[in-house]
C-alpha positions in Angstrom: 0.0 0.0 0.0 2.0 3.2 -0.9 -0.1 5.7 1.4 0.1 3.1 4.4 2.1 6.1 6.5 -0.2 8.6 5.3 -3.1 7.1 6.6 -1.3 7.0 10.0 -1.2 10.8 9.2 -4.7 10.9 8.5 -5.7 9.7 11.6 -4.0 12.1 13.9 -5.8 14.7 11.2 -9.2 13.3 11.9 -8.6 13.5 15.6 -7.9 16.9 15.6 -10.9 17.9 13.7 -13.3 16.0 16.2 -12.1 17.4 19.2 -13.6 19.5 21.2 -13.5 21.1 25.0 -17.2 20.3 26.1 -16.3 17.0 28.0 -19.4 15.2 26.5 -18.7 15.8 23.0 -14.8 14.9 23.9 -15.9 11.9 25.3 -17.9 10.5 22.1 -15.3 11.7 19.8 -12.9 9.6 21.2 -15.4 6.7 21.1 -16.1 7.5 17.3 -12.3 7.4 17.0 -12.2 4.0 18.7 -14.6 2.5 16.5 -14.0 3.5 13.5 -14.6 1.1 10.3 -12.1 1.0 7.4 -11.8 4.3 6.7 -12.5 3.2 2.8 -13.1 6.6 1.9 -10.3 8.7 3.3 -8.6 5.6 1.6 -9.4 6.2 -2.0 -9.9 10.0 -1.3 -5.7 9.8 -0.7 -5.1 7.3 -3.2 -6.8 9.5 -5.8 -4.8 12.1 -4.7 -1.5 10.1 -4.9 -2.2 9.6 -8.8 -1.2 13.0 -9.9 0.9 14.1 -7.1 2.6 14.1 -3.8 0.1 14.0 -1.1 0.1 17.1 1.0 -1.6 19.1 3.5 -4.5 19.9 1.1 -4.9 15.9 0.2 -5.7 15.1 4.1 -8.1 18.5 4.4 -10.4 16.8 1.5 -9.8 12.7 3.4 -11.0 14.8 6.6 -13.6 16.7 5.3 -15.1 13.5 3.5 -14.7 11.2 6.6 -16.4 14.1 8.6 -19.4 13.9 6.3 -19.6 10.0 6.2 -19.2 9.6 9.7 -22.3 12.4 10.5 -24.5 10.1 8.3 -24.0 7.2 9.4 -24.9 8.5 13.2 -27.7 10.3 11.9 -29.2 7.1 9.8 -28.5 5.2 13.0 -31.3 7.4 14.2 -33.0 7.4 11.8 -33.1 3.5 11.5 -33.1 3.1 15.3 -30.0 0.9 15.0 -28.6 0.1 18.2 -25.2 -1.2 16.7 -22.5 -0.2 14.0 -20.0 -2.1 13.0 -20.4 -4.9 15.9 -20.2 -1.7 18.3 -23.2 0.1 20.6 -24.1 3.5 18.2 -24.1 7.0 19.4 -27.5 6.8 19.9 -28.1 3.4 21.6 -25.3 4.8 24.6 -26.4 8.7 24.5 -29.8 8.9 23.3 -31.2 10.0 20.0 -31.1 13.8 21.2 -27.4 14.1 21.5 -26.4 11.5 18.6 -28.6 13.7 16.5 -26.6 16.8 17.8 -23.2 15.0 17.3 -24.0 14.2 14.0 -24.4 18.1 13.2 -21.1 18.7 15.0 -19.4 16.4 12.7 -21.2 17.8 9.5 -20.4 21.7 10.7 -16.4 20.7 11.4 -16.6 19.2 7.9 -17.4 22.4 6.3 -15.2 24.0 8.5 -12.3 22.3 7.4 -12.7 23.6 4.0 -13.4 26.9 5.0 -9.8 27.2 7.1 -8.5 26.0 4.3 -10.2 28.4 1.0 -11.0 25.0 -0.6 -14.4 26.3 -1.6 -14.0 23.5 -4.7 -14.0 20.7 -2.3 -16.8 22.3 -0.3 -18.9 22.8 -3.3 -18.5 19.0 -3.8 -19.4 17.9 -0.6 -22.3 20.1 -0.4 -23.5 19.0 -3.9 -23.1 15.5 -2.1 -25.1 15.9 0.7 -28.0 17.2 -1.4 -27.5 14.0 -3.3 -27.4 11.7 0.0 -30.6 13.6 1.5 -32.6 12.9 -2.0 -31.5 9.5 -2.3 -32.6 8.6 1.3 -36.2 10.4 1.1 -36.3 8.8 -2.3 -36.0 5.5 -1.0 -38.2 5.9 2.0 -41.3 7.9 -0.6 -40.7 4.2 -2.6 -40.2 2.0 0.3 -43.7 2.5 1.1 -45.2 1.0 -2.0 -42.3 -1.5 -2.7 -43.1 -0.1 -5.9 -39.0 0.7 -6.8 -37.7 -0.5 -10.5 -34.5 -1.1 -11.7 -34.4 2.7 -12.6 -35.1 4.2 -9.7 -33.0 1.6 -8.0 -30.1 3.0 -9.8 -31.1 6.6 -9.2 -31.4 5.8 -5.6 -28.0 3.9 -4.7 -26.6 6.5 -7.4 -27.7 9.5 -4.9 -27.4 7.7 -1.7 -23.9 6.1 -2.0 -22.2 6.4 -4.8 -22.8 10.4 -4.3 -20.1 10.4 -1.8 -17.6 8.0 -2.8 -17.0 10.2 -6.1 -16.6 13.5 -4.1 -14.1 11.1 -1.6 -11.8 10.7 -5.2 -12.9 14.3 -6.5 -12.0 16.0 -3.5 -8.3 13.9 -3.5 -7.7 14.5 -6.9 -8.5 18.8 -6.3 -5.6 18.4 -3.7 -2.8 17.2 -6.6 -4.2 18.3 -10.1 -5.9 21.4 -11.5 -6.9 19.0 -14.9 -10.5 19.3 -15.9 -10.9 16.3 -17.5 -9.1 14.1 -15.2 -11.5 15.9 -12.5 -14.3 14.1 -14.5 -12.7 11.3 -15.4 -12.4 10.7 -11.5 -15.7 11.8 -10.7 -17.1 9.4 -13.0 -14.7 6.6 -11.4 -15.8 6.8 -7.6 -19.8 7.1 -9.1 -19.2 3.6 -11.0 -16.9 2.4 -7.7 -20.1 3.3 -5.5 -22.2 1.7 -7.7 -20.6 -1.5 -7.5 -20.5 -1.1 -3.8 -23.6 -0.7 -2.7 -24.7 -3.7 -4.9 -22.4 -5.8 -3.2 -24.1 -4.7 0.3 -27.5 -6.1 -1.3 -25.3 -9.2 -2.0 -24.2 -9.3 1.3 -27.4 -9.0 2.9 -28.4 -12.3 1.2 -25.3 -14.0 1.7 -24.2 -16.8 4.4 -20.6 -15.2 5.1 -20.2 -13.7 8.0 -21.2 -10.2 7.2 -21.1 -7.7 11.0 -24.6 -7.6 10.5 -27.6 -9.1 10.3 -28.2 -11.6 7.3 -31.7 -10.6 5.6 -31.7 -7.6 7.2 -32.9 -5.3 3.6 -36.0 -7.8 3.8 -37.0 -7.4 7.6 -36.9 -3.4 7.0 -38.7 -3.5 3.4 -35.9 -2.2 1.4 -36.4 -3.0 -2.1 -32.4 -4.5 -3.0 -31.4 -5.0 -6.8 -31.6 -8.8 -5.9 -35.2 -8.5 -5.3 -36.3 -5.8 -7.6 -34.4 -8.5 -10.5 -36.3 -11.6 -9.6 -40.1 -9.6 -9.1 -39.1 -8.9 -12.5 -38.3 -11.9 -13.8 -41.4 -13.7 -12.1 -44.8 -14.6 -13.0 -46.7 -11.5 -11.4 -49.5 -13.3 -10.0 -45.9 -14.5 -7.5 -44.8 -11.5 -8.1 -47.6 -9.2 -6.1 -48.1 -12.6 -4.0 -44.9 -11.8 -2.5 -44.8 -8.0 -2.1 -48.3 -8.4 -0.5 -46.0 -10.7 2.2 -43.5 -8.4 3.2 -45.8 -5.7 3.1 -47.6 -7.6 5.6 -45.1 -9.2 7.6 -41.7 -8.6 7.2 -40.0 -10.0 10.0 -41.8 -13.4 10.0 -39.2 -16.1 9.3 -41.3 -18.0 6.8 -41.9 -15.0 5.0 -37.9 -14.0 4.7 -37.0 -18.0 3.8 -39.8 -17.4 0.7 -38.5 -14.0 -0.1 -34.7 -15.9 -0.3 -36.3 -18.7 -1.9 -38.2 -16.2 -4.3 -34.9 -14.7 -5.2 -32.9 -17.2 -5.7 -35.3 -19.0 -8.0 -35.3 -15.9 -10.1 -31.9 -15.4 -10.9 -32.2 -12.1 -8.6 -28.6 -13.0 -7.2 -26.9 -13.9 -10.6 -27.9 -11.1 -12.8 -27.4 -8.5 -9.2 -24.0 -9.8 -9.8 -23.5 -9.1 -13.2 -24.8 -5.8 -12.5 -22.0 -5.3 -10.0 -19.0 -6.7 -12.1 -20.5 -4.3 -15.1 -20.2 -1.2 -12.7 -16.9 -2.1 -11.4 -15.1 -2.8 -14.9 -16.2 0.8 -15.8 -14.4 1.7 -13.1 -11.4 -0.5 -14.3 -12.1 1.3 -17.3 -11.4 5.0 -16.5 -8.1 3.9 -14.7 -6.9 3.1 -17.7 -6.0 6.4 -19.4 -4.3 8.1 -15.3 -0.7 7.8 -14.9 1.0 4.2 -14.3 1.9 4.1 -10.4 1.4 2.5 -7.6 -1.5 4.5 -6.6 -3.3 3.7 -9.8 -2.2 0.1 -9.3 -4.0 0.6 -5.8 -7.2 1.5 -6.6 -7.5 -1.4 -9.1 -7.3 -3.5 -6.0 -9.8 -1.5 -4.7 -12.2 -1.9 -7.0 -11.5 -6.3 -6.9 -11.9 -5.8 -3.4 -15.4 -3.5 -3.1 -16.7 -6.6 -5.0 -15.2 -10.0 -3.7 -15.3 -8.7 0.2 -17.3 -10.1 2.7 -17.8 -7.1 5.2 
């Protein structure tokens, strides 16, 4: 990994920006710090940013200021979901009440912008922004669907395109602002981390549905009524007398067992899995795709591991 010392770097960054001198907010900082995932984003974020030039100080503002932003979401959708874990840890919100995780997760967002603003980089901020507004749509989106478990393959897109995929292309854009001033390879990029979060959020249906050991839940989409690209495939691909026989079953009942092993079942049957797959691979070799034409280096060479590994992990 050639930014393996910069990521050490990184972290003492992301500390700084969390910290605060109201004891409270200290004290869950430090517990944010603790449990922290992968840091996947800061990752390609710095990686993107090692393709056109030495990292520097501008290079760990944008990994900050996107980690920031991620890390306020996910504490906010923990909230929102009433998810009392993350990542095999107690949330925010399950140890300090909705109130303050709500209030934490606007401290995070507001040292996010911050950090651009001490620094002038009003392009990153402009990213960001443009990716929160993204985020926000893709998340009421989904819920306005949710409700009729009336989502197509379209939508589905436009969804996980907003929701997810939003962010991880300002994580590279942001990175690449920090090392290059070209245009084009600012698109090029942008384009990159959308098809990379494509890819990614489609192996989280995968996941869902999957008997690895995955730090949640298996099944976990079907109990909540969220319409995945495995199940949106094979409602398509069914008879729909099955079809709106099953919808009318999770609509009903969710969490029943019986109903989830159908749903599985229902799937399955339907090649829902197998062409969510191909789906995945399709996004991620576009991504392959735009690497081509960057400079050859070992950050290039890195995130074409990347993209092998958003789609053949298990976690």
């Amino acid at each position: 990994m050639p930014i393996k010392e910069e990521l050490k770097q990184f972290g003492t960054h992301f500390k700084a920006a969390i910290a605060s001198k109201v004891p409270l907010l200290d004290k869950i900082s430090y517990y944010i710090v603790k449990t922290k995932g992968k840091q996947f984003r800061p990752l390609i974020s710095l990686l993107s940013a090692k393709v056109f030039g030495p990292i520097n100080a501008q290079s760990f503002a944008a990994a900050t200021m996107v980690e920031l932003l991620h890390t306020a979401t996910l504490v906010h959708d923990d909230v929102v979901d009433d998810s009392e874990q993350r990542r095999g840890f107690f949330s925010i919100n399950a140890l300090w009440k909705n109130k303050i995780a709500v209030l934490v997760g606007d401290y995070l967002l507001s040292r996010g912008l911050l950090v651009a603003l001490e620094r002038d980089q009003f392009s990153m901020l402009k990213i960001l922004s443009q990716a929160v507004t993204d985020m926000s749509e893709g998340e009421l989106l989904q819920l306005e669907k949710a409700r009729r478990l009336d989502i197509n393959e379209d939508i589905y897109y436009r969804i996980i395109r907003q929701k997810t995929a939003s962010l991880i292309a300002a994580s590279v854009s942001c990175g690449v602002l920090s090392t290059s001033e070209d245009p084009e390879m600012l698109k090029l990029m942008h384009q990159f981390g959308s098809d990379l979060g494509m890819a990614f959020q489609i192996k989280d249906d995968l996941m869902d549905l999957s008997e690895e050991s995955v730090g949640k839940p298996r099944i976990n989409d079907i109990k909540e009524k969220k319409m995945t690209l495995p199940l949106i495939i094979a409602l398509k691909n069914a008879p729909s007398q099955k079809s709106r026989q099953l919808i009318n079953q999770i609509r009903a009942n969710s969490e029943d067992p019986k109903v989830i092993q159908a749903a599985i079942r229902f799937i399955l049957d339907h090649n829902g899995v197998i062409e969510a797959s191909k789906s995945m691979m399709d996004f991620r070799d576009k991504a392959l795709g735009s690497l081509k034409t960057l400079p050859d280096n070992e950050a290039r060479a890195s995130l074409e591991k990347v993209c092998y590994f958003v789609t053949e992990r298990n976690n």
